[in-house]
N, C-alpha and C positions, 0 to 999 in steps of 0.2 A: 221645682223639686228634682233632686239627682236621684233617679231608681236605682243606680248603683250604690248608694250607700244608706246607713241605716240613719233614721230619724235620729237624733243625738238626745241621750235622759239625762235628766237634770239630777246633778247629785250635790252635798253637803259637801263646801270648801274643805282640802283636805287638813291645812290648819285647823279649820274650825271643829270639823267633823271627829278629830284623834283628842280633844279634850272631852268628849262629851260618850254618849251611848246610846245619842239616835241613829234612827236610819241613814246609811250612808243615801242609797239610791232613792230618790223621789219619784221615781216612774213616771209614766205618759200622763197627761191629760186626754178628755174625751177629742179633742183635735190632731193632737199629734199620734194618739192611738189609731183613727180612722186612716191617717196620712202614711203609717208604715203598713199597716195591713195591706194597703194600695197596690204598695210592693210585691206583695205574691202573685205570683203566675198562677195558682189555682191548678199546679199538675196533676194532671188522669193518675200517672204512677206514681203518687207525692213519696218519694225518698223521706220525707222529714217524719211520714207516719213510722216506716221502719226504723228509724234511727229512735223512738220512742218508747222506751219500755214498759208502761201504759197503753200503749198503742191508743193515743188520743187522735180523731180526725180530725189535723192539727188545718187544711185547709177549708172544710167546712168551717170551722171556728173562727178564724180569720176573715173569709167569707162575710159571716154575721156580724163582726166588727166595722168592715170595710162600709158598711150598709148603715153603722148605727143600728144595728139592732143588736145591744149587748145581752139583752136578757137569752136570745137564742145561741149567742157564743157561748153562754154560762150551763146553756140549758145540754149543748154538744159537749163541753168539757167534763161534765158532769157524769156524762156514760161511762167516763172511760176514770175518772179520777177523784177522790176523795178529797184531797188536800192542794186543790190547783193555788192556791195564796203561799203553801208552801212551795210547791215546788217552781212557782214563778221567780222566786227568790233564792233558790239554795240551789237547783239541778243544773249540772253540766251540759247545757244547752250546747255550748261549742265542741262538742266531743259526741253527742244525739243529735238530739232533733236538727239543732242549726248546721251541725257538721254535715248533716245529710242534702240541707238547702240547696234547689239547683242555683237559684238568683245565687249564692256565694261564687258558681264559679266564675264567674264573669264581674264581680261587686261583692258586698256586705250580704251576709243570707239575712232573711228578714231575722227581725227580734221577736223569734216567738216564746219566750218565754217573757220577754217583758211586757206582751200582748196578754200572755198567758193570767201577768197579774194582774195587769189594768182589769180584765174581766171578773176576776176572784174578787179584787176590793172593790168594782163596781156593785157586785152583788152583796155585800159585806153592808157597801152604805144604803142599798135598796132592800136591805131585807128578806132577798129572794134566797131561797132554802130548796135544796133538791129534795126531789120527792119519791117513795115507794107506792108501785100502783102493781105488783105483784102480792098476790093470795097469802095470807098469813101460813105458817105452817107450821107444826106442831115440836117437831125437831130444832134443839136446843144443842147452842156452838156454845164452846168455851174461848177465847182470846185471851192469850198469856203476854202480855205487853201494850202497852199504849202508847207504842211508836209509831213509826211513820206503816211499819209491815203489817204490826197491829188492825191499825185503825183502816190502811185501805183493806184489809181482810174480810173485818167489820162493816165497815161500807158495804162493798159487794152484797156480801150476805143478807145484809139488814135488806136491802134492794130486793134479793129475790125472795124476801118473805121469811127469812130465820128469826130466830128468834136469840140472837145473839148477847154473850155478856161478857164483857173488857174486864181482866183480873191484873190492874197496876199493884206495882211492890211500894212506889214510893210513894208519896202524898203527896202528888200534882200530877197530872195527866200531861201526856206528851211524849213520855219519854224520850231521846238524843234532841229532839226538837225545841223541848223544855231546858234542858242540862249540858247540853253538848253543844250547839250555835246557837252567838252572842247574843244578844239585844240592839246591837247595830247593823248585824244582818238578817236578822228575823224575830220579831218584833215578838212580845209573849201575849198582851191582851189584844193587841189592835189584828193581828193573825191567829196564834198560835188557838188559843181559848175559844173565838171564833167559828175555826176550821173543826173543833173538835163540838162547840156547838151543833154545827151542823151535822156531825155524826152522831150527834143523840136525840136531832130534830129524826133521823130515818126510825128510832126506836129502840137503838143497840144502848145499853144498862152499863153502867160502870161500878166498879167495887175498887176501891184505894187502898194501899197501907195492906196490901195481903202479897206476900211472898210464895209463889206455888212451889214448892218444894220443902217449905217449911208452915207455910198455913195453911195446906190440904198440898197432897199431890196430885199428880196428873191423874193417877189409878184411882184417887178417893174423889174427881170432878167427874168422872165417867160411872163408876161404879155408886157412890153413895148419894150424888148431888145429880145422877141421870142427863147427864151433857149425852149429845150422842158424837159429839166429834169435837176434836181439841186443836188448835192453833197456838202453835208455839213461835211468839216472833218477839223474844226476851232481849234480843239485841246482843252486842257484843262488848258486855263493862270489867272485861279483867287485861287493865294498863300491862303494857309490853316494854322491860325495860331493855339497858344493854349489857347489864355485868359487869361493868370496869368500876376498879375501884374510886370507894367513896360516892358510893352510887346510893349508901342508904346516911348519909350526911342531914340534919338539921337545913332545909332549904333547898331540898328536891323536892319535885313534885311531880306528879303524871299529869299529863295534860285532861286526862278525866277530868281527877280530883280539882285540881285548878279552876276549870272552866264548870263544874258542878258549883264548885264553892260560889263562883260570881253571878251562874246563870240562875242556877237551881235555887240558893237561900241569896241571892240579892246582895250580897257581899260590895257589889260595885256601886250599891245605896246607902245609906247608913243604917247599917244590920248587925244583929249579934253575933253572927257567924264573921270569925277573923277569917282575913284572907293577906299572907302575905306580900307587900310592895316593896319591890324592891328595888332601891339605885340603880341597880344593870342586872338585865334579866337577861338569861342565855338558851334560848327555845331552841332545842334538838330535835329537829327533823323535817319536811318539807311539802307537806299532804294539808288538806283543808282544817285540819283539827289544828296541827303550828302553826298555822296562820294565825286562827282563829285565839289561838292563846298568848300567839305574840302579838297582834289587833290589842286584845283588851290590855295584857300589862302595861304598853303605850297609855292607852285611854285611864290608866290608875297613876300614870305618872312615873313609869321606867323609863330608862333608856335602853332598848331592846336591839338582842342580835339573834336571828335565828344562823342557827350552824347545821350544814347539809354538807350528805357526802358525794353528791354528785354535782352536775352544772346546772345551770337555770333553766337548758333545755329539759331536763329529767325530772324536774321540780311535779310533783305528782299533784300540785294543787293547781285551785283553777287558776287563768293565764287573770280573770278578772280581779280573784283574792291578790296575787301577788303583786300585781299593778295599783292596787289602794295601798297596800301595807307600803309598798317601797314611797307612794304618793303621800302617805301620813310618817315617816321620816325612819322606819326601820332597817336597820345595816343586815345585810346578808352578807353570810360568809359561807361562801359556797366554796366545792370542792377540799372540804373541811370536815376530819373527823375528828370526835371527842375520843382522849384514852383513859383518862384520868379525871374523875372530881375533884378538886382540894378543900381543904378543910383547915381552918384556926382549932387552935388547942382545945375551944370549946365545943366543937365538932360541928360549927356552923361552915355554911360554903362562901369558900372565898375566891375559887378562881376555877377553869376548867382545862383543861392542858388537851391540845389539839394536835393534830399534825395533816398538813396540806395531804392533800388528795391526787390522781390526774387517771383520767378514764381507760381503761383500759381494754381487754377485745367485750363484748357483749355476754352477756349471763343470760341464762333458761326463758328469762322473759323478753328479750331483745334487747334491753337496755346495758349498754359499756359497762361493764365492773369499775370499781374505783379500786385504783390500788395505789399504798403509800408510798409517800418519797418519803426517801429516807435523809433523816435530818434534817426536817423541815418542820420537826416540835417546835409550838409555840403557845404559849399561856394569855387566856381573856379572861381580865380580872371581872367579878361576875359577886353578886351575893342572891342569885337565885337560879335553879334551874329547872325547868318544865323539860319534862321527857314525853316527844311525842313520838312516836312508835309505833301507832297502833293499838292493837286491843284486837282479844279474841273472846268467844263466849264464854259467860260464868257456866261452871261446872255444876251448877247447885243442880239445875233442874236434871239432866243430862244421870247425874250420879242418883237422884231419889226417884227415876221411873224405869220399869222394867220393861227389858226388851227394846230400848232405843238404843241404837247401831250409832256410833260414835268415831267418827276419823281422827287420824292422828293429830289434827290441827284442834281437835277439842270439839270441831262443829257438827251438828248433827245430819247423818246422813239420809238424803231423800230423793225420792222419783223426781227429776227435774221436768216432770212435764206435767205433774200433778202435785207436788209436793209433801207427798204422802209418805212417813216416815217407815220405818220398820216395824211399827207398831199398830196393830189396829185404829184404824180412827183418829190416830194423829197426827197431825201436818205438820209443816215447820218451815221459816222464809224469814232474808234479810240475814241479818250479822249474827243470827243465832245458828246459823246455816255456814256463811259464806267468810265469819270473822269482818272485822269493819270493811264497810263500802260506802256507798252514796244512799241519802234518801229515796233518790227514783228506783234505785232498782230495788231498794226494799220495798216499796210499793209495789213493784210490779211482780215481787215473790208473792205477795200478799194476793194480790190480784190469783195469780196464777192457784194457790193454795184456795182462797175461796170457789174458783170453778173447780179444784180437785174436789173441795168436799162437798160440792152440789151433787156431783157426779156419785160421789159414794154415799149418800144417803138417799138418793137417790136409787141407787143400785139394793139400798137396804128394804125398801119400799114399804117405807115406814108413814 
């Protein structure tokens, strides 16, 4: 065995894998799981726990692995995390935890997120269920979303004995987890359905199909329905376009709607919900959600180009999405901006007018600006286009509750060390906060908001 490098996962041929909508990655077996944990040094000052936004103690866990004892890696994961099945599969390990790895600087840092899942679906197929052994308590949470912020919110809470109830808008539980990533990277019954099982094995209550801003507000949960404290983790579903004309053309789409229509009503099965397939699909932009929508148009049978306006080094998605997409046959055309939709006489899209790009000195975030050459327009014939951009919070809830303090980005303003809004007794965490990000950090907003409101009902001494 090389301790310098990581065990190698077994994944779906990437021919095979771009016709279909199973999982790409197959993850470890109980053999080569035991054999990468090996790998860890077991550091006194483990780096990979700070690079963790859960703050999991990510070598204890491993530890328990390396030992064959998975139920007690499950049982360590468990303190710190709700949805370890998900976030084995979807969080930015190379940028966290693994970034942190000392074993990387000298080799491969270990794979602790694909250790992360081995353990999650270990417990998945053994039926082991985390458990609350904190005093019931009388004080009643409300949960505005069943997402990833949602539900580790939920978790915590239910753990320390609340008595918590999840208020989803749509009719499936999960929210961005459900709707927003594929079925070839995060599975909906074999995880998703699962992970949230086990968040109502702790005792947390669900309520579907209720809009809080329009089927009670925030002020009618507190005041009429006797919540004593409210979590708002609504997420961030209002698509970011770019303005250029023929932007509202027959065969545009947002990469919401798009990836909703396929994830969310099954569109990618034989369902009554149409979803556009088109000859050449043209995905705008370069974050895990383009990926994610140029991945399935492939899998529906496009020939797909995502167009970005910076270089491959700036590509804000993970280093591991872009290396399956380009692996399952998708043309990048980077250093590439959209100016122009076109459009046929019947207002459907037919092409999208571009003009090269080349970087120029660094903007507010560090990253080079792009800026145009000039005369360098040129036209990809296209008859579809996903506008991925982004996404900031819906305004619904934000506009129907009084006394929430609102930034100019739309997202709602809070104590970052408690998550406690401007308003009494309301919290708020993840993209309903922060506008789109990743799922771990919405969990660890979640996290973070559920010890806020231990603390202040607590302080209520109720």
């Amino acid at each position: 065995m090389d301790v310098l490098k990581k065990v190698p996962v077994r994944e779906q041929d990437p021919k095979v894998r771009a016709t279909n909508f199973e999982e790409v990655c197959l993850g470890y077996n109980k053999e080569e799981a035991m054999e990468e944990a090996s790998r860890c040094l077991n550091c006194k000052n483990a780096q990979c726990v700070k690079g963790c936004p859960v703050s999991i103690s990510i070598p204890d866990f491993v530890k328990e692995v390396k030992e064959g004892n998975f139920k007690g890696a499950y049982d360590v994961i468990s303190q710190s995390s709700s949805l370890p099945a998900v976030c084995g599969r979807v969080c930015p390990q190379e940028s966290q935890c693994e970034g942190k790895c000392i074993r990387g600087i000298k080799g491969e840092a270990v794979s602790i997120g694909k250790l992360e899942r081995f353990v999650a679906d270990w417990a998945f197929e053994n039926n082991i269920k985390p458990t609350v052994n904190a005093e019931k308590k009388s004080q009643k949470v409300a949960i505005i979303g069943s997402g990833p912020s949602g539900l580790s919110c939920a978790g915590d809470l239910a753990k320390m004995g609340y008595d918590v109830t999840v208020f989803e808008a749509l009719h499936e539980l999960g929210g961005v987890l459900v709707y927003g990533i594929p079925e070839f990277r995060l599975p909906k019954e074999k995880v998703v359905k699962k992970e949230i099982e086990n968040v109502k094995a702790l005792g947390v209550k669900f309520e579907k199909n209720t809009i809080i801003g329009k089927s009670f507000t925030i002020d009618e949960l507190m005041e009429k329905y006797g919540f004593d404290a409210v979590f708002i983790g609504s997420g961030a579903g209002l698509p970011k376009f770019m303005g250029i004309p023929g932007e509202n053309s027959n065969g545009v789409f947002s990469a919401n709607e798009y990836l909703t229509r396929s994830n969310l009503m099954k569109a990618f099965k034989e369902s009554d919900t149409p979803i556009m397939i088109g000859k050449k699909v043209v995905v705008v932009g370069g974050g895990n959600v383009a990926m994610d929508a140029a991945r399935t148009a492939l899998r529906l049978g496009s020939e797909v180009h995502v167009v970005y306006r910076r270089s491959e080094e700036e590509l804000p998605a993970r280093v591991e999405e872009v290396h399956h997409a380009k692996e399952e046959g998708i043309i990048f055309n980077l250093l590439t901006n959209p100016t122009e939709i076109l459009a046929d006489e019947n207002g459907w899209v037919k092409g999208i007018k571009c003009i090269k790009m080349e970087l120029g000195e660094p903007d507010e975030s560090g990253r080079r600006s792009p800026v145009e050459i000039k005369g360098s327009e040129f036209e990809i014939e296209c008859d579809v286009v996903i506008m991925s951009l982004g996404t900031s919070p819906n305004p619904l809830i934000s506009s129907t509750t009084n006394g929430l303090e609102i930034n100019r980005r739309k997202g709602i303003v809070i104590n970052e060390e408690s998550g406690h809004t401007s308003k009494d007794g309301v919290f708020a965490g993840g993209d309903a906060v922060t506008g789109a990000a990743t799922v771990i950090l919405a969990m660890g907003a979640g996290r973070t908001a559920a010890k806020g409101i231990d603390e202040y009902l607590r302080s209520k001494g109720n």
